[in-house]
Structure formats: structure tokens, C-alpha cells
C-alpha positions in Angstrom: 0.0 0.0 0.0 1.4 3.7 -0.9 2.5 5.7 2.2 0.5 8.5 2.6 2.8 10.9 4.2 4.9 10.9 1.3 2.3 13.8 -0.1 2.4 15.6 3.1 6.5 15.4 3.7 7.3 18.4 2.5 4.6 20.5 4.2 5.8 23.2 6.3 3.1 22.7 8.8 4.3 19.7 10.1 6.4 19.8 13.4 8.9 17.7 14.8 6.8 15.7 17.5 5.1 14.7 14.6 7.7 12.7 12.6 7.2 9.2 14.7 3.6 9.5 13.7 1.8 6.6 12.0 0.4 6.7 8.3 -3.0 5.6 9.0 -3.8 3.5 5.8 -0.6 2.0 5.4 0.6 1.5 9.1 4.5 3.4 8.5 6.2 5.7 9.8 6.3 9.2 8.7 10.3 9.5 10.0 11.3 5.9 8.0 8.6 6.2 4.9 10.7 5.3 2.0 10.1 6.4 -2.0 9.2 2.9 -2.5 5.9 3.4 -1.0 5.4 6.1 -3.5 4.0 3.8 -5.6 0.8 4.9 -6.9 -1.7 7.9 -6.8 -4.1 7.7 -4.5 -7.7 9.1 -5.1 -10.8 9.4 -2.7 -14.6 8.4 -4.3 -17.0 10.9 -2.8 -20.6 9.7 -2.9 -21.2 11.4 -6.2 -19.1 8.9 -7.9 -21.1 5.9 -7.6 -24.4 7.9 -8.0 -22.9 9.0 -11.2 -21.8 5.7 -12.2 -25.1 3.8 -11.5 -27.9 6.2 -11.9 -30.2 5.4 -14.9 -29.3 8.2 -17.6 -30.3 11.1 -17.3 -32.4 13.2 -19.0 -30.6 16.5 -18.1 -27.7 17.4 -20.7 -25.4 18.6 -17.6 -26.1 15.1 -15.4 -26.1 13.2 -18.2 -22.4 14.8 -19.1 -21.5 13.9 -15.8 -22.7 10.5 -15.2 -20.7 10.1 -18.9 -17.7 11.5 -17.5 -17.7 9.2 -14.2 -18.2 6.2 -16.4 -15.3 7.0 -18.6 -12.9 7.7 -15.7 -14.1 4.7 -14.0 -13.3 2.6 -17.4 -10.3 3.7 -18.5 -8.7 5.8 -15.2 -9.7 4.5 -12.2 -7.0 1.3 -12.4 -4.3 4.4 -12.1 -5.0 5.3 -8.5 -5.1 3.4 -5.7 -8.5 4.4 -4.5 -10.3 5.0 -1.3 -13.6 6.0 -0.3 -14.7 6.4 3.6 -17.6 5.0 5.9 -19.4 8.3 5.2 -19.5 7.9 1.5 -20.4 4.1 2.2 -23.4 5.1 4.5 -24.6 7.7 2.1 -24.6 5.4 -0.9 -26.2 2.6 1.2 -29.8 5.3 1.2 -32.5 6.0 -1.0 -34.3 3.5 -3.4 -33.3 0.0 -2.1 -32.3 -1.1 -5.7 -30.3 2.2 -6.6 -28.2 1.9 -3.1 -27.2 -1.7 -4.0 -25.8 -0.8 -7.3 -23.9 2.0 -5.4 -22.8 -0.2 -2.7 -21.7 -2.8 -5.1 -19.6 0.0 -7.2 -17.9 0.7 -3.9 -17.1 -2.9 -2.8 -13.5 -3.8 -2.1 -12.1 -0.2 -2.2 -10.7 0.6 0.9 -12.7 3.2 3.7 -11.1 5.7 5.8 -12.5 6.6 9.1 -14.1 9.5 10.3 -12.0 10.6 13.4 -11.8 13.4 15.9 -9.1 14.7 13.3 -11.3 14.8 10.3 -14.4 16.3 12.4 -12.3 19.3 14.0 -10.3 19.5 10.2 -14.1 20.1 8.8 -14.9 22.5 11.9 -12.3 24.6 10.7 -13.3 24.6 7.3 -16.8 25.9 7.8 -15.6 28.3 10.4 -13.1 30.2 8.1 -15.2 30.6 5.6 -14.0 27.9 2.9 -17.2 25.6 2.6 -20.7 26.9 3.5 -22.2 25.4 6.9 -25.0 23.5 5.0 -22.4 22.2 3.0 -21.0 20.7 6.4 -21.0 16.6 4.9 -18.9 18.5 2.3 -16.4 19.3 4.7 -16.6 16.3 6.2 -15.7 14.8 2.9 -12.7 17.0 1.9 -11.3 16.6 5.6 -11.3 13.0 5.1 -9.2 13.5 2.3 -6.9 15.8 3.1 -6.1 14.3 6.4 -5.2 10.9 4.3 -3.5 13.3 2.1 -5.3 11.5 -0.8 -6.4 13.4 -3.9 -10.2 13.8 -3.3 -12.1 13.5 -6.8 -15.6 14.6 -6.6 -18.6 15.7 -9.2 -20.3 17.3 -6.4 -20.3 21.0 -4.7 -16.7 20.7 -3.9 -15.2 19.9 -7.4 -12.2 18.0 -8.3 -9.3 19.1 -5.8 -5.9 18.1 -4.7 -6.0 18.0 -1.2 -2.8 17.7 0.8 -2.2 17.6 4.7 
């Protein structure tokens, strides 16, 4: 699995009592992280993915643009990236229509989920509090905390956009 600190090692945020921390999808540590675990792009699936993906086609020009767009990365892309999605995004796409959430669910099955933590929920805090996603946007935030605490790429079709995140 690619170290996900190797993102975040040149940030000049991070302090030295932090150095001995863990990566928390791969298990290394930040200190001893070698290149080697720079294997592959990592990329997290927000909900809007699998919606797109599995939704029936769409009427609308824009969705339907979209949902053509998801498909196509999913085809030809998606075996670039190591990809990871997150119990939120699993919970989301697990409501609605009982058919429609299977389909979703099924499109996210085997990818890996990161956890929501005490991390990610103050890292979202922050975000609506300064100003940089709207308060009813707060499962947004949640979202692009997730990912920038895994310093993953977060790749979404939703209110966010398509953003590099990085710890």
C-alpha cells in the first residue's frame, strides 16, 4: 500500500513531534517512509461517484455529461490510483431507493474506507468556520477533511469539485 505521508512530507506545517507519527492506511512511519511506498496515486470516491456511475441516464444534458464522464474515468482511469472512499461515503450510498443503493454499494465494494476521526471532524470544523465551505455544506467538509487528512487526492462531481487535497 502507498505511504501516505509521502504527499504531506514536504509540508511546512508539520512539526517535529510529529515525525514518529503513523500513516493511517498504510501502518509506517512518517520518519522511515521510504520512495518505495510512493507507488501509486491515491484518489478518494466521494458519494457522487457511484451515483454518477449507477444512476439510470439522465435526461438532463449537464447530469447526463457527468454521469458520462464518471463512467469513462471509472473505465479507462480508475486502475491508475489506488482508491479510497470512507464510511461516510459508504453510509450515504447505502440510502434511497433499495435497488439504486445496491448498485452504489456494489460499485464501492473492495475499495478501501477511511475513518471518520476526531481529526477529520475538527479539520471540517475549521473549514466551515473560516469561511472555505458553507455550513449546510457541512457533509462537504466532512468529505474534503477526510481526504486531506489521508493526504489523498479527493475526486468529486459534487459542490466541492475535483481538488488536490494535501495535509
Amino acid at each position: 500500500m502507498r505511504c501516505h505521508f509521502a504527499l504531506a512530507a514536504g509540508a511546512s506545517h508539520l512539526d517535529r513531534s510529529a515525525q514518529d507519527a503513523h500513516c493511517k492506511p498504510c501502518g509506517c512511519v512518517r520518519s522511515t517512509h521510504r520512495l518505495n511506498c510512493l507507488i501509486m496515486k491515491s484518489v478518494y470516491i466521494e458519494t457522487s461517484i457511484p451515483s454518477y456511475l449507477t444512476a439510470r441516464p439522465s435526461r438532463d444534458v449537464r447530469t447526463a455529461a457527468w454521469q458520462q464522464i464518471t463512467v469513462q474515468w471509472w473505465e479507462q482511469a480508475r486502475q491508475h490510483y489506488e482508491l479510497f472512499t470512507s464510511e461516510l461515503v459508504v453510509s450515504e450510498a447505502g440510502e434511497g431507493s433499495p435497488e439504486a443503493a445496491q448498485r452504489r454499494l456494489a460499485a464501492l465494494h473492495g475499495i478501501p474506507e477511511l475513518v471518520v476521526d476526531s481529526e477529520v471532524v475538527a479539520l471540517a470544523a475549521k473549514l466551515i468556520a473560516d469561511g472555505g465551505i458553507p455550513a449546510e455544506a457541512d457533509v462537504d467538509a466532512l468529505h474534503v477533511a477526510i481526504a486531506t487528512v489521508q493526504a489523498v487526492i479527493c475526486y468529486s462531481l459534487g459542490t466541492v469539485g475535483i481538488s488536490t487535497m494535501r495535509r
